[in-house]
Phi, psi and omega in degrees: 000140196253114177240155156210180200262161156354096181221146169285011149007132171228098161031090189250130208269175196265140195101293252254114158279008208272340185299305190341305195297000174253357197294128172317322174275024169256142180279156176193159180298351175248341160247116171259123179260137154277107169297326161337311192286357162283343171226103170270166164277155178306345195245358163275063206287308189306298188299297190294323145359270188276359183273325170291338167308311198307309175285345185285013193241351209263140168214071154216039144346273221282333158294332192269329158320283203302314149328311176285340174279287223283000119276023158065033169261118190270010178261149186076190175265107169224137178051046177043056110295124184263152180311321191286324188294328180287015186299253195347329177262335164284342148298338183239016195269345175291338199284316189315127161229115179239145199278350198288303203282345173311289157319293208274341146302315190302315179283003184089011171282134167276080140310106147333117196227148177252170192287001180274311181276321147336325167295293159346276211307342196292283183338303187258000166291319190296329166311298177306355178054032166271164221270186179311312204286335159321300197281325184282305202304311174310326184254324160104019198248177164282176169282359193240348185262347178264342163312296202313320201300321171300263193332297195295344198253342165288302182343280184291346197248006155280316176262005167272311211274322181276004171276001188276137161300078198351176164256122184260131197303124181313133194302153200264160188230143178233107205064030156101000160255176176285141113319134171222190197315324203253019182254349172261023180072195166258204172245139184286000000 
């Protein structure tokens, strides 16, 4: 599982396009960009080239990444990514749980969350003793799909405890030494 730590990182809450207005690939009249140049052909190494020059200038590259993983868009050039460099991380982004975001759901930002991190947050409302209805809110879910998410999760943490291994008794001492190998004989 692909973690990452804590940062003040900021977000993009769901729903929110406003990074678009920074993006180096929007035309404006004093810049005209051709949109074209974001979906090349594989064999178009100039267009891809030059559109990655373009995103290596932008700077909300890493938001424009994160909008194309978490919506699954597999087309063009995003976040100074070709679609085939972006195969791999799209395969793996239900997996990312990074805590910046967790923590900032938790705290009542409406984030983008992966099923790793949807978990978390289960993980840490339930630490915090917040109620169901807190928890639906958070997710964006009913109250009765946030009991389960509660239920299932007393569940499993009830049977990580009862699967812990006993605590094992210190080897017996006989008259207040140790016993070692040459005080049980041999074996026959």
């Amino acid at each position: 599982m692909t973690s990452t730590p804590n940062s003040p990182a900021r977000h993009r809450s769901l729903g929110d396009h406003t990074w678009q207005v920074d993006a180096v690939c929007q035309s404006t009249e004093y810049n005209p960009v051709d949109p074209e140049i974001f979906f090349p052909e594989p064999d178009e190494t100039d267009k891809i080239t030059a559109a990655k020059a373009l995103c290596g200038q932008c700077p909300v590259r890493r938001a424009c990444l994160n909008a194309a993983l978490e919506g699954g868009n597999t087309d063009g050039i995003r976040g100074g990514l070709t679609e085939e460099e972006r195969g791999p991380l799209h395969e793996k982004i239900a997996l990312r749980l990074d805590y910046s975001r967790v923590n900032a759901t938790v705290a009542g930002r409406d984030v983008h969350l992966t099923k790793a991190e949807r978990h978390a947050v289960v993980h840490a409302a339930y630490r915090q003793g917040m109620t169901e209805e807190r928890l639906a809110w958070l997710l964006k879910i009913t109250e009765e799909h946030a009991q389960k998410l509660y239920r299932e999760l007393r569940r499993a943490l009830s049977h990580r405890d009862l699967n812990r291994p006993a605590a094992t008794t210190p080897p017996s001492e006989a008259g207040g030494e140790r016993l070692g190998r040459d005080d049980f004989g041999t074996a026959a």
